[in-house]
C-alpha positions in Angstrom: -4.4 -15.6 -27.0 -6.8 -12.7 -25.3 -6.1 -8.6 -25.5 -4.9 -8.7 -22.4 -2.5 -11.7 -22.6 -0.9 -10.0 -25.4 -0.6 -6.9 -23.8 1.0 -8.4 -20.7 3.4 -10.0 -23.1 3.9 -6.7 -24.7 5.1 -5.3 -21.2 6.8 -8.2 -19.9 10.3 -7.2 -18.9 13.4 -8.7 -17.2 14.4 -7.1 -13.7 17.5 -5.9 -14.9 15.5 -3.9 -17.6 13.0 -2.9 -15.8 15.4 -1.2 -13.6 17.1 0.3 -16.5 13.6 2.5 -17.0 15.4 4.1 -14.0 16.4 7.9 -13.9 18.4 10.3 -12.5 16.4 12.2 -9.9 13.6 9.9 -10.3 11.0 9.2 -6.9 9.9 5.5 -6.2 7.3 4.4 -4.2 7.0 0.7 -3.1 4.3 -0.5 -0.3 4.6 -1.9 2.9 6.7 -4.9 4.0 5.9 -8.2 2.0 4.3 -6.4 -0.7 7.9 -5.2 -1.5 9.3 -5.6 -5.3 12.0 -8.3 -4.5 14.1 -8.9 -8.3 13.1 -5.0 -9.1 14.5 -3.7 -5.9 17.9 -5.9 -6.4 18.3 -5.0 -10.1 18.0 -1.3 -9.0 20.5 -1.6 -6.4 22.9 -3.1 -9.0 23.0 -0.6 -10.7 22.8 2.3 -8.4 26.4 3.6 -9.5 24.6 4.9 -12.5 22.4 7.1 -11.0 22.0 9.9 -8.8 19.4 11.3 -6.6 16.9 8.5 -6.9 14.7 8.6 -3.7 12.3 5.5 -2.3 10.0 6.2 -0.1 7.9 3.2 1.6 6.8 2.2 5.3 8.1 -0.8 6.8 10.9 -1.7 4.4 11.3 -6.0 4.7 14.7 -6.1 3.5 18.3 -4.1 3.9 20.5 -3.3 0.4 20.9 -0.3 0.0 20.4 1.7 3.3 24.0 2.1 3.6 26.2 5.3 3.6 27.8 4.8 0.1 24.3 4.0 -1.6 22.6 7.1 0.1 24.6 9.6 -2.6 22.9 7.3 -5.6 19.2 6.0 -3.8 18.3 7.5 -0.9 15.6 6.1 1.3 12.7 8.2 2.9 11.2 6.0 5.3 7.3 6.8 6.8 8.0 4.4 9.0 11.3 3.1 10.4 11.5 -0.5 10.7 14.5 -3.0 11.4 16.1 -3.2 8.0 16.4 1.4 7.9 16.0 2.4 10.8 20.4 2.6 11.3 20.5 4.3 8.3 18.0 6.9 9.6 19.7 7.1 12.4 23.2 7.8 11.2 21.5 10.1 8.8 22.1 8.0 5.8 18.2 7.7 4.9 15.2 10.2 6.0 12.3 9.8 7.9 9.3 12.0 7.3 6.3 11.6 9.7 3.0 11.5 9.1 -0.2 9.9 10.0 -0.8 6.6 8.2 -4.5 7.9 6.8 -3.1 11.2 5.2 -0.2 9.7 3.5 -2.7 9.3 0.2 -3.9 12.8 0.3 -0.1 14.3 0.8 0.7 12.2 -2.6 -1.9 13.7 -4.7 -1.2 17.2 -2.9 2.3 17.4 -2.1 4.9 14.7 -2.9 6.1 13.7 -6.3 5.6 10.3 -8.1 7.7 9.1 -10.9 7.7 5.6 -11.0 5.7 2.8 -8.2 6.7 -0.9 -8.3 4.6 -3.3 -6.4 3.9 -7.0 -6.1 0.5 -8.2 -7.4 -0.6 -11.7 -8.3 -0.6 -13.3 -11.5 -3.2 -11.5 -14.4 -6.7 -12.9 -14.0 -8.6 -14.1 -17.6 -9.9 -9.9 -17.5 -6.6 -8.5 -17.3 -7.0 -7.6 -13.7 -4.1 -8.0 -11.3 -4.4 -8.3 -7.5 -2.5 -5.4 -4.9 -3.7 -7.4 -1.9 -0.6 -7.4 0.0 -0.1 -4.5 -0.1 -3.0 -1.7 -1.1 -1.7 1.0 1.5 -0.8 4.5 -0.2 0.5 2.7 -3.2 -3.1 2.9 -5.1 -3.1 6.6 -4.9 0.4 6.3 -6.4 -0.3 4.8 -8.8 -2.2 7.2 -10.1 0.0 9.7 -10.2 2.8 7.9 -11.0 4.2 8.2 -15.0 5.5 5.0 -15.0 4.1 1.7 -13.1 5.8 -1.4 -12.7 4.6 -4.5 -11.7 6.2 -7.9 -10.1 4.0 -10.8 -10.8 4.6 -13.4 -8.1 2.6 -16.8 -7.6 2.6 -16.6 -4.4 0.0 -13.2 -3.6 -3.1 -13.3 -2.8 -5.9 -12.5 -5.2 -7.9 -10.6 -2.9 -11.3 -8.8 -3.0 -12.2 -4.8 -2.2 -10.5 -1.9 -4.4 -7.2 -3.4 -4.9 -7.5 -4.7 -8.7 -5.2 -2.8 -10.7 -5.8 -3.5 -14.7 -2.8 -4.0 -17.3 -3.5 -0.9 -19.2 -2.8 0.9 -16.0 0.8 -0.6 -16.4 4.0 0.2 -18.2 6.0 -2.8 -17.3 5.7 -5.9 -16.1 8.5 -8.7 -14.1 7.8 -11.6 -13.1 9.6 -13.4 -9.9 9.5 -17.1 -8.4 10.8 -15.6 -4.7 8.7 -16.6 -1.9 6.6 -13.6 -0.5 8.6 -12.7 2.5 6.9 -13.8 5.9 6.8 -12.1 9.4 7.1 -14.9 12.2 5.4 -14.8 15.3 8.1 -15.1 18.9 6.6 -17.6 21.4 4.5 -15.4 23.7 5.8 -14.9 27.1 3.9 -15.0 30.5 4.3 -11.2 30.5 2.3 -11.1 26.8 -0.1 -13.4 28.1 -0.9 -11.5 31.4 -1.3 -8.0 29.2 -3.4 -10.1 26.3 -5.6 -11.4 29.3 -6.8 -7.7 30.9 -7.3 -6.1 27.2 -9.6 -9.5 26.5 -11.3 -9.4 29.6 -12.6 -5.6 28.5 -13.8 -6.9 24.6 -17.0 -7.8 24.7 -18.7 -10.3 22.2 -19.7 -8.9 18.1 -16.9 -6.2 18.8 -15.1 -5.0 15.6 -11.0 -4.8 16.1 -7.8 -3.1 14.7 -5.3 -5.4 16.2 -1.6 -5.1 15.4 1.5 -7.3 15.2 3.9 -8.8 18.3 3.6 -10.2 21.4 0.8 -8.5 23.7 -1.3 -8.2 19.8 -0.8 -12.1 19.4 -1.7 -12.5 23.1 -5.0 -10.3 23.3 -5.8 -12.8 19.4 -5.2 -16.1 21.4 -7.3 -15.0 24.8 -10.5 -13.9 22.3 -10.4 -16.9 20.8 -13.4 -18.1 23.1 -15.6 -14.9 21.9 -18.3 -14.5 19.7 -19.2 -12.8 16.5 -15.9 -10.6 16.4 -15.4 -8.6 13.5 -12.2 -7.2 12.0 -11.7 -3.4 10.6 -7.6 -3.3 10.5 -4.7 -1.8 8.9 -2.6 -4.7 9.0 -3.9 -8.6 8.9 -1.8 -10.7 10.7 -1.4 -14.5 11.6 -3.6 -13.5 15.0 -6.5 -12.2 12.4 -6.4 -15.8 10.9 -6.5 -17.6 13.9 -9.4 -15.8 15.1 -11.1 -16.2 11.6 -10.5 -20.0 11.5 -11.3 -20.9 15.1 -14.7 -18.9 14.1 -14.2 -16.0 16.6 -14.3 -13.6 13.9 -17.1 -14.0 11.4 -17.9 -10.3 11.0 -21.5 -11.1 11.3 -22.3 -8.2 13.6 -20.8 -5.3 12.3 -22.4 -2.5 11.5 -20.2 -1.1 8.7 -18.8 -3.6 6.3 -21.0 -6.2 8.1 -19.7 -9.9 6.9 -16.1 -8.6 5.6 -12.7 -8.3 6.9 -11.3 -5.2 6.0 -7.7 -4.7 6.0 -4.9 -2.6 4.0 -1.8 -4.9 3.6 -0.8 -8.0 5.1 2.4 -9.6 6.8 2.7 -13.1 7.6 3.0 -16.7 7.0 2.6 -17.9 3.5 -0.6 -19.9 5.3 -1.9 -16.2 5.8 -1.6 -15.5 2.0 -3.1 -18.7 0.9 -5.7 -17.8 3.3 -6.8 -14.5 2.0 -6.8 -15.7 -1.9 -10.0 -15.6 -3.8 -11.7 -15.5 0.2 -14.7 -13.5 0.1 -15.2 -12.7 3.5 -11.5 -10.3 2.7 -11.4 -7.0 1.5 -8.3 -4.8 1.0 -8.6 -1.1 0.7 -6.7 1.9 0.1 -5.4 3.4 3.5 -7.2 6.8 3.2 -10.8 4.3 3.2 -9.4 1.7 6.3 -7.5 4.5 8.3 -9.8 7.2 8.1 -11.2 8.3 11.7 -14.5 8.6 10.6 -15.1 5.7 8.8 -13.6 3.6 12.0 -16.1 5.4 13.9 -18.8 4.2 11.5 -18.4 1.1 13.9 -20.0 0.4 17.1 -18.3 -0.8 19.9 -14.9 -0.4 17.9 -11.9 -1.6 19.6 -8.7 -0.5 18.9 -5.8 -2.4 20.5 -2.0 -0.7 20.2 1.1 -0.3 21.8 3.8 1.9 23.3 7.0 2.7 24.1 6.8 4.9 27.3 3.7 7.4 28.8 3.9 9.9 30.9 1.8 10.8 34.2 -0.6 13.1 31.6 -0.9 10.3 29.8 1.0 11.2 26.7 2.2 7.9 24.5 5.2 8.0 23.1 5.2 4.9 20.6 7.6 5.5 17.9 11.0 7.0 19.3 13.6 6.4 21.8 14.5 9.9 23.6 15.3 11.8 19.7 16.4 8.5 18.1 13.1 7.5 15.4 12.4 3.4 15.5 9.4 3.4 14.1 6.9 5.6 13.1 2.9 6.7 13.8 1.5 4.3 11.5 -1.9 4.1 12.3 -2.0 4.5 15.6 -3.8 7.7 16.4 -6.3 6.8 13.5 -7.3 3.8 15.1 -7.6 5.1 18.8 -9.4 8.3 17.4 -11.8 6.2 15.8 -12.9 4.1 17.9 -13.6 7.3 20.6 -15.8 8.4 17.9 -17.4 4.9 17.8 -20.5 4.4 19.8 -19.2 2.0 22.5 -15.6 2.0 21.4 -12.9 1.6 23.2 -8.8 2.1 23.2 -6.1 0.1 24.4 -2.4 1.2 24.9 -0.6 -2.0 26.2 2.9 -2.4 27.3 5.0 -3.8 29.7 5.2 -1.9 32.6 9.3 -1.9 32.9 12.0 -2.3 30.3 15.7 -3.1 30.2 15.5 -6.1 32.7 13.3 -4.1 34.9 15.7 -1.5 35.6 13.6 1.2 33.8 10.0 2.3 34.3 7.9 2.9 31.0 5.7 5.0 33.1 7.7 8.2 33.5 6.7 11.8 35.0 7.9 13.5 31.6 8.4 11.8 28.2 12.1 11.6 27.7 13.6 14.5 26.2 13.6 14.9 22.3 10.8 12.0 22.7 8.1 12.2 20.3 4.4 12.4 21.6 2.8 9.9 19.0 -0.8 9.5 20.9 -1.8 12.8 22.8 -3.4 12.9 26.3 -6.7 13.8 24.7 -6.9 10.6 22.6 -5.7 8.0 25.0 -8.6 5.4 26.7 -7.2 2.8 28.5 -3.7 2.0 29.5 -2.5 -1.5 30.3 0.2 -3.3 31.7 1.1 -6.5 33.2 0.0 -5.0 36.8 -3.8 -4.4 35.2 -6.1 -1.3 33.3 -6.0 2.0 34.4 -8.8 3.8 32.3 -7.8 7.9 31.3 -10.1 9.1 29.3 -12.6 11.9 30.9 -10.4 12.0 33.7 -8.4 14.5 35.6 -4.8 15.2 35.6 -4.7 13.8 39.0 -7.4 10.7 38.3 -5.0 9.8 35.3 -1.9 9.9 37.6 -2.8 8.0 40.3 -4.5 5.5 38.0 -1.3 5.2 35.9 1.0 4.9 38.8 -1.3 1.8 40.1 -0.1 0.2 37.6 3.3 0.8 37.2 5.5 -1.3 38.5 5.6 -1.3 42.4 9.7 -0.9 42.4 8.7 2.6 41.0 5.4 3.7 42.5 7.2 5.4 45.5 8.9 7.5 42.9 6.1 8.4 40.9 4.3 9.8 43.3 7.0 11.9 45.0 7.4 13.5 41.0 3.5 14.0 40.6 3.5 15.6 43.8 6.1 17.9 43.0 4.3 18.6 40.1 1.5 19.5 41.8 -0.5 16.9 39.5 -1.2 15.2 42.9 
């Protein structure tokens, strides 16, 4: 038996244990979505009557259990970004949402917020000791090294993956093991409105471009009309099923990037387990802390970086809001401003907000004169390149106040335009 098997075995813990570490007061941080600690997590929430003022914070919770009025008083959630399974809690006040952008989070843990405990899924121990945070790198490296106490879930099913994601078992106080499959994201059947967005945002990316590409229809749109291009590269937060369709049709090969040139950099995954199996031991993938693939800078290392996002609603000054509805958080910044600052510091970059140009049933215009009120500008005027809809590309940046109305409003949909314009005009933007 090596060092480091023993050592493992030294740590090894059951869930219900490993919860047990658990104090009073005590701040847990957990990564995004599938890199979630599934037995830890339930163990925990068993037990919650024994504790009080426990607080998790994590973007992109996968699963619901204890976001619930009764829990809040014994583990309270603070969610960096709201997603299906908290974001009623935050809303009836019941869990917390603090904003921030996705690069900084790092920094504000080493500067500003305390770490007592971080429990993360890796994969299984390598013959050196070395465990694999692949799914889910994010914020939760620079946690770790502040935390006092470090737990890990060992689950077959997560990627070994290359970059700076290898945590070591000295770096660990416990360790659980769990058989539950990784949780996977599905991908909705694309509809003809996805496919017409994908389609313009496609047209516009030309071949050996490097992408941040999200998750959700007019992402998974723009991955299936690029699949015809040449010597893409990848430079992402999140790698998606999309990513691996490109990658496997041989779309992406990274060949012509001029930072990272041959990888595909990422920061945590979500997806099928066919996306796991496909990053194991591959080479050509490297995860990173978020502060190294979020940083504005380092995106802009990239030439003709292209940085493809969505939004909720814009208004005729082209300011996105992308994360709230009116006052009401559902979701968060995330990466979003990183990305689309990035690539206008990128020689040749270019940005894409994409949404459909109405929502409920087409009785509502997500092209308004004035952001909602309480809405929450996520992307600022100054940031914003191009803006697309179903009705085509209306390009912003370096243009006027009246240039970006009357470019917006061309694309709006044409039940609205009339009204638009009567608003801009009274605005005197037009």
């Amino acid at each position: 038996m090596s060092n480091w098997q023993q050592r493992y075995d030294d740590k090894l813990l059951s869930a219900k244990d490993a919860a047990a570490t658990i104090k009073s007061g005590d701040h847990i941080w957990l990564p995004v979505g599938a890199g979630e600690p599934d037995v830890f997590l339930k163990a925990l929430i068993d037990r919650k009557l024994s504790l009080k003022d426990v607080v998790t914070h994590q973007i992109l919770p996968a699963k619901p259990g204890y976001f619930d009025k009764e829990s809040s008083a014994h583990i309270r959630h603070d969610s960096l970004f709201v997603s299906g399974a908290s974001r009623e809690a935050v809303h009836q006040g019941w869990a917390d949402f603090t904003p921030s952008h996705f690069h900084e989070i790092p920094r504000l843990i080493r500067d500003y917020w305390p770490v007592d405990v971080v429990s993360v899924v890796v994969s299984p121990m390598d013959e050196h000791g070395y465990f694999s945070l692949g799914l889910g790198v994010d914020y939760t490296w620079e946690a770790i090294k502040k935390a006092k106490s470090v737990i890990v879930e060992v689950n077959q099913g997560a990627p070994r993956c290359y970059g700076n994601c290898q945590l070591h078992i000295s770096q660990v106080t416990h360790v659980v093991e769990c058989s539950n499959p990784i949780p996977e994201l599905a991908c909705a059947p694309l509809s003809e409105l996805d496919i017409t967005i994908g389609g313009y945002v496609a047209e516009m990316i030309d071949d050996g471009s490097t992408l941040q590409i999200g998750f959700g229809g007019v992402p998974n749109a723009v991955c299936e009309a690029l699949k015809g291009k040449k010597d893409l590269g990848i430079h992402t937060e999140m790698v998606t099923e999309g990513i691996l369709e490109l990658a496997e049709c041989g779309a992406v090969n990274n060949s012509r990037k001029t930072w990272n040139p041959g990888k595909l950099i990422g920061t945590f995954a979500w997806g099928s387990k066919r996306l796991y199996e496909f990053m194991n031991n591959n080479p050509m993938i490297e995860m990173h802390p978020v502060d190294y693939t979020n940083n504005p800078y380092n995106i802009g290392r990239h030439d003709n970086m292209v940085a493809i996002n969505s939004t909720i609603e814009i208004d005729l000054f082209g300011q996105c809001c992308s994360e709230s509805m009116g006052p009401k958080q559902w979701s968060g910044t995330g990466g979003q401003v990183d990305f689309f600052r990035g690539a206008n510091i990128s020689k040749g970059g270019k940005g894409f907000v994409t949404m459909p140009s109405t929502a409920k049933n087409g009785t509502i215009s997500r092209i308004v004169p004035m952001l909602k009120e309480g809405a929450v500008v996520t992307t600022s005027k100054n940031d914003v390149d191009h803006v697309v809809t179903e009705y085509g590309v209306a390009k912003l940046r370096g243009k006027c106040l009246r240039e970006r109305a009357l470019s917006l409003i061309s694309i709006a949909h044409p039940d609205f335009r009339d009204e638009l314009r009567e608003y801009a005009q009274q605005m005197h933007i037009i």
